[in-house]
PANU-980025 format. One record per residue: residue in one letter; x, y, z of N, C-alpha, C in turn. Coordinates in steps of 0.02 Angstrom, whole numbers, padded with zeros to 5 digits, always signed. Layout:
BEGIN
aXYZXYZXYZ ...
END
This chain:
BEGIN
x+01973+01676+12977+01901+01673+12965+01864+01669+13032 x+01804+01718+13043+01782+01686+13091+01721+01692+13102 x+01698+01658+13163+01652+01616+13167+01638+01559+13081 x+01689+01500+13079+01680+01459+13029+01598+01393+13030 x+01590+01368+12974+01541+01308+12979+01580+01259+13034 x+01630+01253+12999+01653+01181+12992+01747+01192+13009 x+01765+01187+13065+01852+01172+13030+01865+01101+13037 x+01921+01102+12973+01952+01036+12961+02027+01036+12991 x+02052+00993+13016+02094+00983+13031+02139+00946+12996 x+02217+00965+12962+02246+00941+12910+02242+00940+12863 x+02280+00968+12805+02264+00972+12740+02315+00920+12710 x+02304+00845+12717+02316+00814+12674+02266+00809+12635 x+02269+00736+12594+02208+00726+12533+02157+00733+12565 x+02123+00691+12604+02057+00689+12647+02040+00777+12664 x+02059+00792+12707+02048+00867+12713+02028+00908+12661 x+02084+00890+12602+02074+00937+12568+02004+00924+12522 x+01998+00850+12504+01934+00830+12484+01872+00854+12529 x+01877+00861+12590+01815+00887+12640+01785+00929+12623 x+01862+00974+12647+01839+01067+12617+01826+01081+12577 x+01840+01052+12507+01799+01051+12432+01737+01049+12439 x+01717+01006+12470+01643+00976+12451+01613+01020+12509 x+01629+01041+12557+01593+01071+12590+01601+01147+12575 x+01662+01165+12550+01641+01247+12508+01600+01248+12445 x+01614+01166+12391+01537+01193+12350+01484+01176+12396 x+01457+01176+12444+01401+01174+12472+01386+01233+12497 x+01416+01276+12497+01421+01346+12535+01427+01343+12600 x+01468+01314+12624+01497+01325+12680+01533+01372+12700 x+01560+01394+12774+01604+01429+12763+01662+01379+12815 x+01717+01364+12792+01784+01314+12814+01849+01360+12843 x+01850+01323+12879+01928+01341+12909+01993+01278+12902 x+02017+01275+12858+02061+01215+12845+02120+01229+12889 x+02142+01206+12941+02207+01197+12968+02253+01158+12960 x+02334+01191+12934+02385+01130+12930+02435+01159+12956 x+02461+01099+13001+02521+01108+13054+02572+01143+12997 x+02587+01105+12933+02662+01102+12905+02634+01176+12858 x+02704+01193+12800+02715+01250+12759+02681+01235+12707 x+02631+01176+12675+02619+01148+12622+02558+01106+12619 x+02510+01114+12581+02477+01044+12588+02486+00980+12551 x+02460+00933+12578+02476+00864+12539+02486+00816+12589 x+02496+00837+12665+02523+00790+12732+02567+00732+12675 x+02562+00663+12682+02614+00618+12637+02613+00603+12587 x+02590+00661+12523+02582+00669+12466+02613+00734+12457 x+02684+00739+12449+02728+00792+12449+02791+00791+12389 x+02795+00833+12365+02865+00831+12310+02901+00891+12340 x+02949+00887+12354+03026+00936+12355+03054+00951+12290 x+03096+01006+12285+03133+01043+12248+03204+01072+12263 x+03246+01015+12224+03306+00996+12273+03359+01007+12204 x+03404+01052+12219+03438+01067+12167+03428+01041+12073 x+03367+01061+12070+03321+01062+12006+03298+01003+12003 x+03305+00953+12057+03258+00870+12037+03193+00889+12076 x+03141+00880+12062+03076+00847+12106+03072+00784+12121 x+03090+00810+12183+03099+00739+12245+03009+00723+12278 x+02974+00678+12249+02928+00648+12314+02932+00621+12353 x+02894+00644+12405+02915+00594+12485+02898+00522+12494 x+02949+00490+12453+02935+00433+12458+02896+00421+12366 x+02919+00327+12345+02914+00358+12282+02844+00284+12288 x+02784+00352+12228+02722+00322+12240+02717+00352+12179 x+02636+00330+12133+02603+00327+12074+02529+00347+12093 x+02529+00381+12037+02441+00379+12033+02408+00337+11989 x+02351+00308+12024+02304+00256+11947+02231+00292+11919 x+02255+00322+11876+02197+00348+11828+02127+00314+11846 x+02130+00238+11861+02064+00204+11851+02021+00220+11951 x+02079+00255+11965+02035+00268+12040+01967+00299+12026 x+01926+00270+12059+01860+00328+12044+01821+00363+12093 x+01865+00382+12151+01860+00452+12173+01905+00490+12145 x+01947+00483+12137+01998+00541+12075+01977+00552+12019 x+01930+00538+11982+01895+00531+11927+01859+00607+11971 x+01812+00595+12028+01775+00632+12037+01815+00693+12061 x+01862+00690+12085+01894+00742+12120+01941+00787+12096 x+01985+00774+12058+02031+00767+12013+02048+00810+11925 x+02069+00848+11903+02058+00875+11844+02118+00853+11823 x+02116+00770+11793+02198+00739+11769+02225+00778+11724 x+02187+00782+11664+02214+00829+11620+02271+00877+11644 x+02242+00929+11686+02282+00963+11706+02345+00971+11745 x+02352+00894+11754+02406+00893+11777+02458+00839+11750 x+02423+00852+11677+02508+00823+11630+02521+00758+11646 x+02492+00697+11664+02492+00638+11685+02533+00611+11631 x+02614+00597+11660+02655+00545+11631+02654+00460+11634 x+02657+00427+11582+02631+00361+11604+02697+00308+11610 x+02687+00250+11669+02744+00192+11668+02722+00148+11627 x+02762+00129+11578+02733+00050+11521+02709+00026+11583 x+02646-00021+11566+02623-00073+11606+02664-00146+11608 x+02706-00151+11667+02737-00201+11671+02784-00185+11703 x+02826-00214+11700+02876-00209+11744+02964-00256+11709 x+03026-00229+11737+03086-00257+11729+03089-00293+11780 x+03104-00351+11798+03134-00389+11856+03197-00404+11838 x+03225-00415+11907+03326-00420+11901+03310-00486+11934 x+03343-00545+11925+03318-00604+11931+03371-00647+11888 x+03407-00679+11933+03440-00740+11891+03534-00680+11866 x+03534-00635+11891+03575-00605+11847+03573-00561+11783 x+03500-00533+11781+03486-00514+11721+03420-00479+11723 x+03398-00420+11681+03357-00401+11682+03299-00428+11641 x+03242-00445+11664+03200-00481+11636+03121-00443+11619 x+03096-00444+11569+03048-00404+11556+02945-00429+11566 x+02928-00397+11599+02871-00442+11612+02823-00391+11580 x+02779-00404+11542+02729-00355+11493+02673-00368+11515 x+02619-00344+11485+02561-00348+11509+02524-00356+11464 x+02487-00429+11438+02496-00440+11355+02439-00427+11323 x+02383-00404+11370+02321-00370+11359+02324-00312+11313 x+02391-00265+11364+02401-00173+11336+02451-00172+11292 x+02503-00242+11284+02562-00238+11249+02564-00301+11224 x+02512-00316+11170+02511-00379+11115+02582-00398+11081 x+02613-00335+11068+02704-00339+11026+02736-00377+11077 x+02723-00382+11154+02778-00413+11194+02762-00475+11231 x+02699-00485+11197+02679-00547+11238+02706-00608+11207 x+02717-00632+11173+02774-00681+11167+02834-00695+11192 x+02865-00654+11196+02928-00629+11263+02924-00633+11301 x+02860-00602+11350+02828-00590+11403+02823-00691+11409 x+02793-00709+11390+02776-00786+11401+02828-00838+11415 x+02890-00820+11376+02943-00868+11374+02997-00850+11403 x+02985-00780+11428+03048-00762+11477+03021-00734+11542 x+03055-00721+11579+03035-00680+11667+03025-00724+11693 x+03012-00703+11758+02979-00775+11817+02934-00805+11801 x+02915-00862+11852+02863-00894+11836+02878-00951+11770 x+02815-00994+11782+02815-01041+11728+02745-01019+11682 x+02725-01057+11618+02675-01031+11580+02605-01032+11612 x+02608-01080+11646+02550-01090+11672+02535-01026+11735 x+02585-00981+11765+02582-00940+11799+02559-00885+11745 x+02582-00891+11703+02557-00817+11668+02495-00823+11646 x+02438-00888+11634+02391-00892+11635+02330-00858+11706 x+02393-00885+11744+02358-00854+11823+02348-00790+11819 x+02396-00756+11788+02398-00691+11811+02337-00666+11750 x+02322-00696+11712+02258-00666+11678+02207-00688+11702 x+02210-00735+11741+02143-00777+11818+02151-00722+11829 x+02198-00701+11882+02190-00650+11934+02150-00582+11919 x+02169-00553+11842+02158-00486+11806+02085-00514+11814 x+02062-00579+11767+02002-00571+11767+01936-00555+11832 x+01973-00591+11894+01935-00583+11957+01929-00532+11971 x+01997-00503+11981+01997-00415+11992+01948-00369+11949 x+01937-00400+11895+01891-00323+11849+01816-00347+11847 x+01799-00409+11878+01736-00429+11855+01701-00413+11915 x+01627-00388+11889+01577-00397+11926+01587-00287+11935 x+01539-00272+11994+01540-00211+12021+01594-00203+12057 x+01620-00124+12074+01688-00119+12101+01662-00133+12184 x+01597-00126+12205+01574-00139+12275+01562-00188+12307 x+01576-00235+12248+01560-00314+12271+01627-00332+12291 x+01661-00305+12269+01735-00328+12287+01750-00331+12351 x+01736-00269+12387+01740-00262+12452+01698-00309+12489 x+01670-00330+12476+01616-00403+12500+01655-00487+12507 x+01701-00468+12443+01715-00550+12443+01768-00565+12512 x+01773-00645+12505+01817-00675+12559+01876-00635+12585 x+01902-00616+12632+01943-00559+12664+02016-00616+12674 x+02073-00643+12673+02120-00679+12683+02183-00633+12666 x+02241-00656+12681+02314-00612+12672+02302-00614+12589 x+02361-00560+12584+02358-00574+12493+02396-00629+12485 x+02447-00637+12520+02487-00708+12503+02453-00786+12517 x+02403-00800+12541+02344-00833+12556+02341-00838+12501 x+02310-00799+12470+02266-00780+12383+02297-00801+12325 x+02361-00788+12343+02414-00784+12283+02412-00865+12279 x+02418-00900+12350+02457-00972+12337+02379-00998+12341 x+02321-00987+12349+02266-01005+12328+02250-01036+12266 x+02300-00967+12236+02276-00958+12144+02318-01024+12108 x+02352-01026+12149+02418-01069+12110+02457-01050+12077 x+02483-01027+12109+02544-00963+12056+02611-01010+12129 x+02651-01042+12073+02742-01052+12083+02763-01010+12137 x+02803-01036+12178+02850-01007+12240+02885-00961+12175 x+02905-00984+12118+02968-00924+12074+02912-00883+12051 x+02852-00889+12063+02827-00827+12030+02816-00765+12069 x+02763-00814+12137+02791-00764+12194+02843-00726+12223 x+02906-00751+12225+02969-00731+12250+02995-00682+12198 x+02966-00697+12109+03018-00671+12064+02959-00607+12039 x+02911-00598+12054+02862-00550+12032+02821-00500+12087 x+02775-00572+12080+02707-00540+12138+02736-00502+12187 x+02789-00536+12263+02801-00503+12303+02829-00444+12278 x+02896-00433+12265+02907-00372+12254+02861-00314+12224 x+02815-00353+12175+02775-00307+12142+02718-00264+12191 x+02668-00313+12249+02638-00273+12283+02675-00244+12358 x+02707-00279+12350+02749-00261+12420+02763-00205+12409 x+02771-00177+12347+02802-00102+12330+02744-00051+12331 x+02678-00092+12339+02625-00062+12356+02602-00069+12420 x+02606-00116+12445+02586-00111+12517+02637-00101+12581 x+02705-00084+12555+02750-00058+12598+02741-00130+12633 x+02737-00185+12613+02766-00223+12676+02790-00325+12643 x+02848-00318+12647+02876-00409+12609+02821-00430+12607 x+02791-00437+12696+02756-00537+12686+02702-00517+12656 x+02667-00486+12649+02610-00499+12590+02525-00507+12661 x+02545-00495+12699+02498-00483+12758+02445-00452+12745 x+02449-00415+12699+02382-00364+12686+02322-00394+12648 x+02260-00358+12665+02200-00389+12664+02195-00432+12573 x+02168-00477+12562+02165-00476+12485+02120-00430+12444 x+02087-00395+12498+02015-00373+12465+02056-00292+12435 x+02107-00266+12459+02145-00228+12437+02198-00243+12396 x+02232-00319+12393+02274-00333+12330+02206-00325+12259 x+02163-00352+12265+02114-00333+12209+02062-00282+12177 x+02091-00242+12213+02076-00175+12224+02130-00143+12168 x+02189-00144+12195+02237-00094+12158+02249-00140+12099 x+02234-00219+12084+02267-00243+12011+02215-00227+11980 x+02141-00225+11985+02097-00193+11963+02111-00121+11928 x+02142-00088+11993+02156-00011+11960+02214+00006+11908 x+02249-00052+11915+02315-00077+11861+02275-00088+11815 x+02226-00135+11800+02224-00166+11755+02180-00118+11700 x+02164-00070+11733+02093-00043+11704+02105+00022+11692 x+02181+00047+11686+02199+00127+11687+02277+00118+11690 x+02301+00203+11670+02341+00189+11651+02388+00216+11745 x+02460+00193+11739+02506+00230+11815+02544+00260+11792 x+02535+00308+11840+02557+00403+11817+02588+00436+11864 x+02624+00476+11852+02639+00549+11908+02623+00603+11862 x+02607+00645+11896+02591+00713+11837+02682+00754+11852 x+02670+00771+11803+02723+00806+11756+02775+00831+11809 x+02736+00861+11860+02787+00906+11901+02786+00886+11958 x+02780+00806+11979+02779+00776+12041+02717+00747+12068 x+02713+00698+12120+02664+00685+12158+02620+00753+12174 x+02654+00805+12217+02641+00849+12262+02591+00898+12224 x+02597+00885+12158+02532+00935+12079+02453+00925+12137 x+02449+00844+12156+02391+00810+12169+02346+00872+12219 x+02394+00873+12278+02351+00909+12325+02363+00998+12326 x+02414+01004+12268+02417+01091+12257+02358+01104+12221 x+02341+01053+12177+02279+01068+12129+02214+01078+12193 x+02208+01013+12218+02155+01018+12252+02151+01095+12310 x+02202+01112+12331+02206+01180+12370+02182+01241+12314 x+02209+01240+12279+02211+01298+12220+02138+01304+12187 x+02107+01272+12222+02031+01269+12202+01994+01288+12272 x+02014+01316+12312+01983+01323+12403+01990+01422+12375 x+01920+01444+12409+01933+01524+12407+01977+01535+12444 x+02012+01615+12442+02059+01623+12495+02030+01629+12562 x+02082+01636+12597+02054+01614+12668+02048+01547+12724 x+02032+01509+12672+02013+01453+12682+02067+01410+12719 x+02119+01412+12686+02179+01369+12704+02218+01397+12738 x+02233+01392+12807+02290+01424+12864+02328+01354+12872 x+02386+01394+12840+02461+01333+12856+02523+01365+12908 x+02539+01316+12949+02570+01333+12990+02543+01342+13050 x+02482+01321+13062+02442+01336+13137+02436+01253+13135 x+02481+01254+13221+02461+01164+13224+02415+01187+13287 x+02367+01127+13298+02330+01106+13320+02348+01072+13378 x+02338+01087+13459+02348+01065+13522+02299+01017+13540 x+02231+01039+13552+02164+01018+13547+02101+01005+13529 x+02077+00969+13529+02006+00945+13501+01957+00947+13543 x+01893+00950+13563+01852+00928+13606+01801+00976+13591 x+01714+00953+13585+01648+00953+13540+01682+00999+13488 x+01649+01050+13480+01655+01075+13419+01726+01135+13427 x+01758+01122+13460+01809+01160+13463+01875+01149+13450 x+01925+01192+13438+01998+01177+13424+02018+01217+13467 x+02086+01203+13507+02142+01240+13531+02218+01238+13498 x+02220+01298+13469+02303+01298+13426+02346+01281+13486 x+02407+01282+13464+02454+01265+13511+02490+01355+13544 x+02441+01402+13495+02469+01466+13531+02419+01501+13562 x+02384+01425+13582+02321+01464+13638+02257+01490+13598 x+02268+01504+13545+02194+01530+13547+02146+01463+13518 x+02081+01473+13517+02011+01444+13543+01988+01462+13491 x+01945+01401+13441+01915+01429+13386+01835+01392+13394 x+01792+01406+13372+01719+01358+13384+01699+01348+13330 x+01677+01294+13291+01607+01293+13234+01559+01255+13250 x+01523+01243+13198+01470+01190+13190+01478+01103+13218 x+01549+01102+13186+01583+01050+13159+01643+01030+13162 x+01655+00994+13180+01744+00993+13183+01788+00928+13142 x+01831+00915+13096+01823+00860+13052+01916+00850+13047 x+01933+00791+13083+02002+00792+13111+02038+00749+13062 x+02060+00769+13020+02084+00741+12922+02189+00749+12948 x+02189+00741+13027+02268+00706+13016+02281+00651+12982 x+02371+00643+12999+02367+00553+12984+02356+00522+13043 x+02368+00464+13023+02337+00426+13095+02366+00436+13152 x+02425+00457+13168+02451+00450+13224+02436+00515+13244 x+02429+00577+13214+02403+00648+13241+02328+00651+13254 x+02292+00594+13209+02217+00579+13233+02216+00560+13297 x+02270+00498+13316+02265+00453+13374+02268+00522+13437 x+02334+00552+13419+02336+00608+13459+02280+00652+13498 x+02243+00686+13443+02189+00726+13459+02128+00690+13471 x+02118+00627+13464+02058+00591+13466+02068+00536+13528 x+02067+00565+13592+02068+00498+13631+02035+00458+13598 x+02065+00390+13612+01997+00330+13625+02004+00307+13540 x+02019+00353+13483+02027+00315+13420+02073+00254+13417 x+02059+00208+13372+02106+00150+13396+02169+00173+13346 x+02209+00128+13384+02298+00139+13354+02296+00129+13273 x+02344+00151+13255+02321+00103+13173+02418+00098+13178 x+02415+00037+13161+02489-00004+13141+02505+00039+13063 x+02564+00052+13061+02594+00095+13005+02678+00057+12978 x+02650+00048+12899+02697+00006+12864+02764+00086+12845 x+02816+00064+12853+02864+00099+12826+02902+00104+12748 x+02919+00155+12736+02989+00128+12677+03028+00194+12696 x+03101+00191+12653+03156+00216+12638+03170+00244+12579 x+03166+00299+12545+03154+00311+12465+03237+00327+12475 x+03281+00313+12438+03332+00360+12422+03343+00387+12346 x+03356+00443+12354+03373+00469+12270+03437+00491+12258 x+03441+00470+12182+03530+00478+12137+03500+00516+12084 x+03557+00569+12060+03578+00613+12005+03636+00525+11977 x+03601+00524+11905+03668+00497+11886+03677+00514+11823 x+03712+00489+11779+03741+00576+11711+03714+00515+11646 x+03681+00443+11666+03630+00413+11636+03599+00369+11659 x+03540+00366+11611+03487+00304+11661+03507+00255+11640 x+03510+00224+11726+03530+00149+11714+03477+00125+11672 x+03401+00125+11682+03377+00084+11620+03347+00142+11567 x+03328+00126+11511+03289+00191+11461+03233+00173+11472 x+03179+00229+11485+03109+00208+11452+03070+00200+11539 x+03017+00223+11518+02959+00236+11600+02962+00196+11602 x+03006+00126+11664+03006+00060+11690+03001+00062+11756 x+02967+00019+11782+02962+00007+11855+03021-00041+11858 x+03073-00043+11895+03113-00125+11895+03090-00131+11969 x+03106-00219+11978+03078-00237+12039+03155-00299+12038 x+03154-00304+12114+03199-00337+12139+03162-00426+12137 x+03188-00460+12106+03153-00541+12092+03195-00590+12135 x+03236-00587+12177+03287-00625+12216+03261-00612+12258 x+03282-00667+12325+03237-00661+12368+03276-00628+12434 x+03344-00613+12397+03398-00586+12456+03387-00492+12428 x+03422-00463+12474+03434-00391+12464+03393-00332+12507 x+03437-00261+12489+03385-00228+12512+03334-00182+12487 x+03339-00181+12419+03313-00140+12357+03259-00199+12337 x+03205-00133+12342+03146-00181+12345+03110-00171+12265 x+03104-00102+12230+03099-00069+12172+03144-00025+12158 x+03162-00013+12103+03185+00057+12081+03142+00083+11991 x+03172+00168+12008+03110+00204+11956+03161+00247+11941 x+03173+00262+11861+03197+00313+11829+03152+00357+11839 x+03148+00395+11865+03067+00461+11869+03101+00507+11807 x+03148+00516+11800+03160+00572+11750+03140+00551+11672 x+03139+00457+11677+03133+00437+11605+03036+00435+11617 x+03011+00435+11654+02942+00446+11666+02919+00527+11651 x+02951+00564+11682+02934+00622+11682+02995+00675+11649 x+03028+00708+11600+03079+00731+11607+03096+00785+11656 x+03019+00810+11692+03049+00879+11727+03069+00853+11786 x+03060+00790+11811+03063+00766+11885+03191+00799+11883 x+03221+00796+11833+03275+00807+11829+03296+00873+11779 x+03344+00901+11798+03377+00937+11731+03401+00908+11701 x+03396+00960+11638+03434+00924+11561+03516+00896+11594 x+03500+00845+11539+03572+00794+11544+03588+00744+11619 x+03547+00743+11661+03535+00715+11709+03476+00666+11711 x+03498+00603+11748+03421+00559+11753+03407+00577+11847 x+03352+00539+11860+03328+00533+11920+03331+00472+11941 x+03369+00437+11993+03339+00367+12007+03319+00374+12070 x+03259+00343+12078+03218+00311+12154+03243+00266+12171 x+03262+00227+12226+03250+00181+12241+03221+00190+12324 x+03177+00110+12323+03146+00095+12381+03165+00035+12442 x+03170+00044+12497+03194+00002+12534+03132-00002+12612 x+03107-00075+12599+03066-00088+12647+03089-00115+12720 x+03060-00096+12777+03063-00126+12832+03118-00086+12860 x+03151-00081+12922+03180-00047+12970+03257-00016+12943 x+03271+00040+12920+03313+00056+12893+03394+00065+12937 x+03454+00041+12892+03504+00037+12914+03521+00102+12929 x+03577+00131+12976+03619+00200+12967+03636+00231+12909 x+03607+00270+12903+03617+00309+12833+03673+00316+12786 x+03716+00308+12828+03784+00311+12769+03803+00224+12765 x+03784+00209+12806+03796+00123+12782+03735+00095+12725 x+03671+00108+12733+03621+00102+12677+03647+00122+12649 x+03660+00180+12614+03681+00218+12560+03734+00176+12535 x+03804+00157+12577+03828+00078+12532+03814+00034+12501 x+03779+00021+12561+03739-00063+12543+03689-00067+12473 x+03650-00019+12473+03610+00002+12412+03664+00013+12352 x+03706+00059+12338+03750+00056+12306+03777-00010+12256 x+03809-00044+12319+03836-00116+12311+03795-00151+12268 x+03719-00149+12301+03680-00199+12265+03653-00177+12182 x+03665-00120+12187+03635-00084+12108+03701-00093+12067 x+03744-00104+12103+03813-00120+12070+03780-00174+12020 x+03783-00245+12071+03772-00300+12045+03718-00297+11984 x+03664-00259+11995+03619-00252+11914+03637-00201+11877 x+03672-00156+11888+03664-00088+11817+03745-00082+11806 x+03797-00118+11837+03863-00103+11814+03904-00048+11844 x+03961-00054+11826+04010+00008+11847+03989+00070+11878 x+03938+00108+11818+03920+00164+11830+03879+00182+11881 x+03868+00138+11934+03825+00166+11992+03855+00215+12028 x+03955+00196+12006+03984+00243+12040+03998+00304+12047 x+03962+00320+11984+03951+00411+11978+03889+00417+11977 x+03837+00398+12005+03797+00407+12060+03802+00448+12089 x+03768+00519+12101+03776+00576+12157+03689+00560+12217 x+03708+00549+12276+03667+00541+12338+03639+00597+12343 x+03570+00607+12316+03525+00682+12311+03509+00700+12392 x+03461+00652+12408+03404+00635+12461+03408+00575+12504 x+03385+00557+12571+03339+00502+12583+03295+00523+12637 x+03226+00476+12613+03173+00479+12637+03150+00444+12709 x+03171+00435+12740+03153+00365+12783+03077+00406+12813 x+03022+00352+12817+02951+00355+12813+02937+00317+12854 x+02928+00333+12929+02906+00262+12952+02828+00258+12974 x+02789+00315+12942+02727+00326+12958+02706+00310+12882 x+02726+00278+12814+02719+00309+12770+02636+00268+12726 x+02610+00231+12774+02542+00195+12767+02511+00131+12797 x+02443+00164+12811+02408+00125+12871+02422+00051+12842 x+02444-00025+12888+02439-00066+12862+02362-00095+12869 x+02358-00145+12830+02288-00158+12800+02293-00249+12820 x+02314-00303+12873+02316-00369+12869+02221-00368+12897 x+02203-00424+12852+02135-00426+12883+02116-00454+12967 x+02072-00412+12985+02005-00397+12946+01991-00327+12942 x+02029-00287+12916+02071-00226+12915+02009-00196+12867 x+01994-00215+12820+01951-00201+12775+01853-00228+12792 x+01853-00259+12854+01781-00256+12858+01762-00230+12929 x+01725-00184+12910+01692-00165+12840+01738-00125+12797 x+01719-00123+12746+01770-00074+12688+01781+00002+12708 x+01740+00018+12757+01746+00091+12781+01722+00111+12836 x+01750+00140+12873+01752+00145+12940+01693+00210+12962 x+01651+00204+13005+01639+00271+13026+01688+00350+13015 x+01625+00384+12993+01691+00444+12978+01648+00499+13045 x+01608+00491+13061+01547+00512+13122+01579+00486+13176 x+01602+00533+13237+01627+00487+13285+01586+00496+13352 x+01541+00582+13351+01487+00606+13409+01462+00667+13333 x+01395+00667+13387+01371+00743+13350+01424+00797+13360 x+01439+00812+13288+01483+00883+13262+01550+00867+13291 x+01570+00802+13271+01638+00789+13287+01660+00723+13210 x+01720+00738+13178+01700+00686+13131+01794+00683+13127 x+01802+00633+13072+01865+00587+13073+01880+00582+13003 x+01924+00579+12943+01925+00564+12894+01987+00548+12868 x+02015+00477+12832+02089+00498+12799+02094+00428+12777 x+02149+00408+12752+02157+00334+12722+02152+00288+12785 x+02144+00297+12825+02139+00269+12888+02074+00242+12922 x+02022+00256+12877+01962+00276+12887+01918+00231+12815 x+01966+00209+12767+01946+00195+12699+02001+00131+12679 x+02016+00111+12616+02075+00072+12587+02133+00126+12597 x+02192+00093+12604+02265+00133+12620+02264+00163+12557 x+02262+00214+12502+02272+00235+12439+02255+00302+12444 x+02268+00345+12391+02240+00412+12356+02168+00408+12354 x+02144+00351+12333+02075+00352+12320+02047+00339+12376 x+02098+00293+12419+02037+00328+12489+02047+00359+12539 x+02091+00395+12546+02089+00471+12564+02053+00514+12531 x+02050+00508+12469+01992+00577+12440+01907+00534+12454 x+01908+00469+12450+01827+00455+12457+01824+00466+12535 x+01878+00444+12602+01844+00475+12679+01838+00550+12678 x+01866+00598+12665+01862+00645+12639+01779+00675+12611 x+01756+00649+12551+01699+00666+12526+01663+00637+12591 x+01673+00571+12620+01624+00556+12657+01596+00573+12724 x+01640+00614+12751+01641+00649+12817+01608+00715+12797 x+01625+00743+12724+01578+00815+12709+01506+00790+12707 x+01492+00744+12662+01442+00714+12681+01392+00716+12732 x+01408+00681+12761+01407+00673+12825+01395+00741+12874 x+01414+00782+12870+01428+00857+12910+01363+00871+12852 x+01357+00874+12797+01295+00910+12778+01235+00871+12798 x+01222+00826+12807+01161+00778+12823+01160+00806+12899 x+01214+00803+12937+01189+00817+12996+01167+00901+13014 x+01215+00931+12964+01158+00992+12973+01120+01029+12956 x+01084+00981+12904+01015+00979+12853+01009+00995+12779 x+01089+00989+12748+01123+01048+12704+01099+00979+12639 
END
């Protein structure tokens, strides 16, 4: 394309949210992405008939920039029961959610972690999370989530046997460091919608959003050397100019091209995936690790979530492993060993699909990480910034820095 409005740089979510909003504006865009694909760390593989995502993550229906951005329908949104299995004590233990699943709340009460009076908490907590405007939230008191948690009064066994594993599996990180104003953010989005992958993987998310850009628009495979005013330099030399220039890497390719942007600290995980000839558990379950030893932090049947994520007669298992990963063929034991101890014999015909190791795989968030709730996406005239890095660590805010940097580019040039 040339002479463009506006190029974006990176077609992950943010990007790709940019260029949306700035092609319905009638723009004309130049989207650049280094890699073969868009989605930057919202990616699914196709690996001897499983759909592998990079790294294993959910969508929450109740986001509401995906509401705006988003055509769910269309992408076959499979749902996880709300709740979760914990392995705890020797045994798998079932924790419901007795709001969405009245049949299991009696169960739910007298069995799993925690004592009764914790499960009262956790309907404290639901209630804080959904009350009031979703903007006020970002306003209230900023402290760790684990601060919050032992605020609330919720049991060391509830913490150790639930909570942690449960957001930790969201915030990529044990201690619970991350802002609270983002633990109440996502139980909000739990509490208020349903958690999904669409049908044919994470990676549906940002093919959809591409598959909606005229042609032209999207050049993959041109990485990006330089930045500076309104210009780009590829790395094969040539020189492009617009209006606008709108740098939608992840953070560390932002940090790159953006002297002077500040560092952003990046939480890791380890996804590994098994073919096994059945699912260790039946039925769309999140299980979560409730002991306070090990290295399996969650695991996910994706195939009992989704059936296409596997071929017929085959399941899919995820599992996730936080913090600095062992040598690959020794993890791959050690994980083993420990799934031994919860699902039995049969881990041993277990076939080793994949592993993921992610050590970029999301901005961490310990406060005051979140104030303000959103960062400048304007960094000089006709120079702009956008990505979860820029917003809350999530889908939803990558697609809201995204809208907000197009924004932004139209105000400044009268659009």
């Amino acid at each position: 394309m040339s002479n463009p409005d506006v190029i974006v740089v990176g077609a992950g979510l943010a990007g790709l949210a940019c260029s949306r909003t700035l092609v319905d504006a009638r723009l004309k865009v130049l989207l650049l992405e280094r890699g073969g694909a868009p989605g930057g760390r919202v990616r699914t593989d196709a690996h001897e008939g499983f759909l592998l995502d990079r790294g294993f993550q959910v969508y929450l229906t109740a986001y509401p920039e995906g509401r705006r951005a988003l055509d769910l329908g269309a992408l076959a949104p499979r749902r996880f029961i709300p709740g979760a299995k914990v392995w705890r004590s020797g045994r798998l233990h079932t924790v419901a959610d007795p709001l969405r699943r009245p049949g299991q709340a009696l169960s739910h009460l007298l069995d799993g972690p925690g004592t009764f009076g914790d499960k009262l908490r956790v309907l404290e907590l639901r209630q804080a999370a959904v009350s009031g405007e979703l903007e006020d939230l970002w306003q209230r008191p900023e402290r760790t989530a684990l601060r919050y948690l032992e605020e609330l009064g919720f049991t060391d066994g509830m913490v150790e046997g639930f909570l942690r594993p449960f957001f930790a599996g969201i915030f990529l990180e044990r201690g619970l460091a991350t802002s609270s104003r983002f633990l109440e953010f996502v139980f909000r989005m739990f509490s208020t919608g349903d958690t999904v992958v669409p049908e044919q993987g994470m990676g549906a998310i940002p093919e959809q959003l591409a598959a909606k850009l005229p042609a032209g628009v999207l050049r993959m495979r041109v990485p990006v050397a330089e930045v500076w005013g309104h210009r780009v330099r590829l790395e094969d030399g040539e020189t492009i100019g617009a209006k606008a220039v709108v740098v939608a890497s992840d953070p560390k390719g932002a940090e790159g091209l953006l002297p002077g942007l500040s560092a952003h600290r990046m939480n890791r995980v380890t996804c590994l995936y098994f073919a096994a000839p059945e699912p260790p558990v039946e039925g769309p379950w999140l299980v979560l690790n409730g002991e306070r030893h090990g290295l399996v932090n969650n695991v996910a049947v994706m195939s009992e979530v989704s059936p296409a994520y596997a071929p017929k007669g085959q399941a899919l298992v995820s599992v996730s492993v936080l913090g600095e990963p062992l040598e690959a063929e020794a993890l791959q034991g050690r994980v083993r060993e420990e799934l031994t101890g919860w699902f039995g014999k049969a881990v041993s015909a277990w076939r080793h699909l994949r592993t993921y190791v992610l050590p970029q795989a999301l901005p961490a968030q310990p406060p005051p990480a979140l104030e303000p709730p959103r960062r400048t996406v304007r960094l000089s005239p006709g120079l702009f910034v956008c990505g979860d890095h820029r917003d809350n660590a999530s889908i939803d805010g990558a697609l809201g820095s995204g809208r907000r940097a197009a924004e932004a580019i139209l105000m400044d040039l009268g659009r």
